[in-house]
Every structure is written in structure tokens, then in C-alpha cells.
N, C-alpha and C positions, 0 to 999 in steps of 0.2 A: 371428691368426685369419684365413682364408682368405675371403675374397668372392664369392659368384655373379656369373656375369656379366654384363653392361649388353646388353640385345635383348633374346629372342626367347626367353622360357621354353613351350615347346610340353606343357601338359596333356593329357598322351596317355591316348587312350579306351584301356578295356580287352577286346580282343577274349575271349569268351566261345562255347567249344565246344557241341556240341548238350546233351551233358550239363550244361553251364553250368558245367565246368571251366575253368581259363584255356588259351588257345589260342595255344602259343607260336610254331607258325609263321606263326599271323596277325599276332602279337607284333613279330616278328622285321621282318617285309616292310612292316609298317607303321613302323616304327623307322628302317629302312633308306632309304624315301619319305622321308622328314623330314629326317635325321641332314644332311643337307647344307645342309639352310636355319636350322636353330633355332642357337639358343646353350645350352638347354640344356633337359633332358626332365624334367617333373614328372610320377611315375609315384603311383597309388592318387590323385588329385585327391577330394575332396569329392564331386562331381557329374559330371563327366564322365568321369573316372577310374573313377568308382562303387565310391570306397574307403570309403566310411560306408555303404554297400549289403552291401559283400562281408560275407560270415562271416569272422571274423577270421583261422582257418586259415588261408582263400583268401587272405585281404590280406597274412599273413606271408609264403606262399609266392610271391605276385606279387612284393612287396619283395626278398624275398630270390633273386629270381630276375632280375630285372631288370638287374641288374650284367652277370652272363653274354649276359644279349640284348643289351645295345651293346654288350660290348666294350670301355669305359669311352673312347668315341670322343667324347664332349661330357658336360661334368660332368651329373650327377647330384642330383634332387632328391627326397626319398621322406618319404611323407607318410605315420606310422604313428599319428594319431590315432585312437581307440579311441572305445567310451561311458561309459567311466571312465577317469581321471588314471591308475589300477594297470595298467588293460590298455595305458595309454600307455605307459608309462613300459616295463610288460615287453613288449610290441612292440620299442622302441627298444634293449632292450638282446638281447634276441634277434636283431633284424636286423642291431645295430649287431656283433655277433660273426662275424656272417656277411661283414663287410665290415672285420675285421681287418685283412687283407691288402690294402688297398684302396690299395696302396701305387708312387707311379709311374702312378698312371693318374688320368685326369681328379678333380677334387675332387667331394667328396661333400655335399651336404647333407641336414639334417633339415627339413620345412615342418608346422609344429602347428596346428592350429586350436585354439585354446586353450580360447574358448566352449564348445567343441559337451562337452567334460567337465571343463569348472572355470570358478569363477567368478572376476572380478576381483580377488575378496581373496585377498589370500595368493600374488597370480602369478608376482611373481619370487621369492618363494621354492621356487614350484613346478620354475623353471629352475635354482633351485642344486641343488635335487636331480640332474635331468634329464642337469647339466655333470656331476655324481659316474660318472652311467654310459658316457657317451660324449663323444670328445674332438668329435665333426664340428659344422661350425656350423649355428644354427640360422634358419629363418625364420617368421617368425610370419607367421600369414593372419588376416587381419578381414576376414568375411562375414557382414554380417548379414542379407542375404535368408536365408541358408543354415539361420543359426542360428535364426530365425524358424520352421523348420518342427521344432525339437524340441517334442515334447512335453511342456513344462517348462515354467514361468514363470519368467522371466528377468526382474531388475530392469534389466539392460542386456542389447543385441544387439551393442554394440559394444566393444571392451577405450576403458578411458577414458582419455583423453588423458595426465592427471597417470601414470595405471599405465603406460602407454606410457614415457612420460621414463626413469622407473625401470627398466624394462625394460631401455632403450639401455645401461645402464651397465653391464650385463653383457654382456661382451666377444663370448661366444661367440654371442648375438643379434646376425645380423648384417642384417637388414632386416625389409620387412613387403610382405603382400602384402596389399594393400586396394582390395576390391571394395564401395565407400560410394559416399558422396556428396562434392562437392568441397568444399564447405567444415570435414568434417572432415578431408578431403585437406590439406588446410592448414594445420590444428590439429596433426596429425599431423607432418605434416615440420616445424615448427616447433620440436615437441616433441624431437624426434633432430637438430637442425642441429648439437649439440655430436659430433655423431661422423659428419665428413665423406663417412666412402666408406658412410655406411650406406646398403643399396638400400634403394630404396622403387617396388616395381611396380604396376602398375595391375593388377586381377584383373577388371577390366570392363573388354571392348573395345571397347564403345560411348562409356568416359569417354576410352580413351586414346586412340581417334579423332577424337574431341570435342577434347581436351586430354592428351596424351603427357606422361608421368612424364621424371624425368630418368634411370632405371633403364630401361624398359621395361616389356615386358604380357607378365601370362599368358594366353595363348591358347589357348580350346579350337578356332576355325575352322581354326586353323595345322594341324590333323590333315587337314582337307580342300583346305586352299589353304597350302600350308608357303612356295612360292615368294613367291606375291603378299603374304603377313605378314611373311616375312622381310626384303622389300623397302618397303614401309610403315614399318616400327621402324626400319630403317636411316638409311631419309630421314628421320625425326622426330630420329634423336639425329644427326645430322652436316646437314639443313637442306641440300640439293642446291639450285640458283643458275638449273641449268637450263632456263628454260620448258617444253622439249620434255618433260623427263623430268618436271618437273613435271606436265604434262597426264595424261601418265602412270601416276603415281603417282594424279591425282585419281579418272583413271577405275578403278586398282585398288583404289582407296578404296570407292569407291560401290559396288562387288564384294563387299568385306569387310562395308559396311554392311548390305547384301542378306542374306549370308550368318546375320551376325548377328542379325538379325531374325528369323529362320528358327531360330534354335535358342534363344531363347528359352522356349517351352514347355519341352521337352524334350530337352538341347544332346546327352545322351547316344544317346536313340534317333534322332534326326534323323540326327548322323554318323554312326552305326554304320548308318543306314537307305542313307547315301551312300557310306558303305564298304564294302558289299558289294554296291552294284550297280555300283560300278567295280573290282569286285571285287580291292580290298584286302585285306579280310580275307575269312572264311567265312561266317559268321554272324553277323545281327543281333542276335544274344540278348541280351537287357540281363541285371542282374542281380538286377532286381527286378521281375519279371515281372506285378507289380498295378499296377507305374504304370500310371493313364487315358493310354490310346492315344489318338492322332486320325489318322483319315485323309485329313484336309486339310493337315496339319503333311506329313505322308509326301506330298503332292500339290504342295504350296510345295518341296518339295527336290527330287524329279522334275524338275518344270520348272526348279528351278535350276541341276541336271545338263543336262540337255537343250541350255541355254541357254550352259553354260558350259565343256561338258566335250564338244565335239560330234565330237571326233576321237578320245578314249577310250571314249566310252561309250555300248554299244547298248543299246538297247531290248530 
């Protein structure tokens, strides 16, 4: 079974036409800005991706479209989690047909949030179904902010450590993407040290600036600053000796940190707010047009444009 790569997973926002279509030449030009820094593209993400937003149509057709807009120039990572296990499962095997052929070109993964439509019991029996319809490997997310905003009463927001272990043993799981806290970070890799190359990425990039995984971060800033991320993750997994590039590096840090803090409220409208005034893509349109706006949040990115971007971007 095939492994994602160690760096620089870029959560790529999904540009959105006035219709609130997806918008593939904003798609494409944003993909194209990137493709030279990441290691690899998570397309429908949770929240900045705004794949638990879209109508499932839209989510199938982004999935299944996304292949065609890179090119298969850096693997691929597609996130067809649903608000049931049934709509998961026929996502995966709908897209996964679309990518039969997916053959000779960069590797393909699955990334599930398991939470957001099943519970802890019964979860790796939910993967042995899962491996019946598709061969591509899989990755699991734990987000429990995320899962936090369902609807639902959850006796857990996080998959449990013990369910984790079990998990590992099936082959075609081949990492996790955890956006917690560090001391379940701990519990966690603990739990998988019997299966060496399993990734294990940061899905918070305030933990993995704080403290860097031995995989790497999924990044939503990396849509805004693809260079300055990709040189961060680089120096955390090879440790450069440097001083000078050290300095360097600290003051791209405290960039990222800036950055980060800024999209906290709202990581999706913030960059699409930043993406179309340095006109990347076309439109700001989120996909969920009732989130609470702020026009302070839109005033913190202005000035972080301003401040950062002063040879790209007019006023």
C-alpha cells in the first residue's frame, strides 16, 4: 500500500462562481500558484475546502474533477466524506470509478472524517467495507473542533485511542490527520508505532509551529503563502544548521503565525477574501452564504495584504 508524502499537504480553498458553481479557471490558476511548493493537494477539505458545506452533487463533481485540473503533477488527496456512512461510502465508489484509470500518474488518496457520520463503534469494520470498493489508501482526520459543530450529541469528538490501534492494522489506513491537542498527539502515535511509515500530520498549524509532526501539516495558509509554508515544513523535517537561514526562516515563521491568527474565525472567507484581492481567483463566494461575516476579520487581512504583498497588490 502506497504512502502520502512527508511536507506540505496544501487544503486547497474551493473557488466558487457568482452562481456559486465551482469555478474551474479560478480552480486551475490557483492550483498552478501552488503546485511548485506543496507536496501534495487536499481537495473538498472539511472547512476550508468547504466539502461539508457543498451539496453533495457539487462535492462529487469537484472530486471528480479535480484529477483533470492538476494533471496528476503532485499526488492527490480527496476528501468524500458525506452526513451518512451510505452517502460516504457511495461518494467513494462513484469517484473512485472516475479515477479507475488513475494509472502512471501521481498516487491517489482517500481522507475520511470518520466522526462527522459514524461513531466509534463498529469503525474498522466500517474500513473493511470501505477496502471492498476501492483499492486507494486511506487517511483518517480527527477534528474535534470540527466535529463539535454537529448537531448531534457525541459521547466522543475524538476516534479513541484503543479504536485508533485497531484501525492501524488495517493496511490500507495509512495515516492520520490530527487537528487536537498534544497530549493526545502522543497517545495517538503511540498507538500506530507498530507500523513504521504510518504518516501522522498535523491538521493545526499553530500545533505544528509550536511543535512539527515527523510527516508534516495540512495547511490551509499554504493557499495564501505556498512559498513561505513550503520552506517552514522543509526546515522542520531536515533541521537547516544555518544561522542566517535560520533568521530567516524565524522571521517566515512569525508570517505564518500572523497569517494564522487571522483565519481563525473564518479560514475559508478570510482567503477567498485574500484571493481575490490579489486576484487569484474571481470570487469571494463562500458556500455557505449564512455564515456570520465580520468586517474586522476582512480589515486584519487587508492590512495583512498591504503589509505583505506590497509589490502584488493594489488597492
Amino acid at each position: 500500500m502506497g504512502y502520502p508524502p512527508r511536507g506540505l499537504i496544501l487544503a486547497l480553498v474551493t473557488p466558487l462562481d457568482e452562481e456559486g458553481r465551482i469555478d474551474w479557471p479560478s480552480l486551475r490558476r490557483l492550483t498552478e500558484r501552488a503546485l511548485p511548493f506543496c507536496d501534495g493537494l487536499l481537495i473538498a477539505e472539511g472547512l476550508v475546502g468547504e466539502g461539508l458545506s457543498l451539496p453533495n452533487r457539487m462535492r462529487l463533481e469537484l472530486l471528480q474533477g479535480s484529477g483533470e485540473a492538476i494533471s496528476g503533477e503532485k499526488p492527490l488527496l480527496l476528501c468524500p466524506t458525506a452526513s451518512s456512512t451510505e452517502e460516504t461510502l457511495s461518494n467513494v465508489e462513484a469517484v473512485g470509478k472516475g479515477y479507475s484509470g488513475w494509472v502512471g500518474k501521481k498516487p491517489l488518496f482517500w481522507v475520511d472524517i470518520p466522526l462527522w457520520h459514524h461513531s466509534n463503534r463498529k469503525l474498522t469494520q466500517l474500513y473493511q467495507e470501505w477496502g471492498k470498493i476501492t483499492p486507494f489508501p486511506i487517511l483518517l482526520c480527527n477534528h474535534p473542533r470540527l466535529i463539535s459543530k454537529l448537531n448531534r450529541s457525541l459521547k466522543r469528538n475524538n476516534i479513541r485511542t484503543a479504536i485508533l490501534k485497531r484501525l492501524s492494522e488495517n493496511q490500507q489506513i495509512v495515516g492520520l490527520i490530527h487537528a487536537g491537542d498534544l497530549k493526545r498527539t502522543i497517545h495517538y502515535q503511540r498507538a500506530v508505532r507498530a507500523r513504521r511509515d504510518f504518516r501522522f500530520y498535523d491538521g493545526d498549524e499553530k500545533s505544528f509551529l509550536n511543535q512539527p509532526s515527523s510527516s508534516g501539516v495540512v495547511s490551509w495558509g499554504a493557499n495564501l503563502l505556498p512559498a513561505e509554508w513550503s520552506e517552514a515544513v522543509r526546515a522542520s523535517l531536515s533541521l537547516p544548521e544555518e544561522p542566517a537561514r535560520n533568521l530567516l526562516l524565524l522571521k517566515q515563521s512569525q508570517k505564518l503565525r500572523e497569517l494564522n491568527q487571522i483565519l481563525q474565525m473564518n479560514p475559508a472567507k478570510s482567503l477567498k477574501f485574500a484571493l481575490r484581492r490579489l486576484e487569484v481567483i474571481s470570487r469571494a463566494r463562500l458556500a455557505d452564504e449564512t455564515f456570520p461575516t465580520s468586517s474586522e476579520g476582512n480589515l486584519e487581512m487587508e492590512n495583512f495584504l498591504r503589509e505583505n504583498f506590497s509589490l502584488q497588490f493594489t488597492p
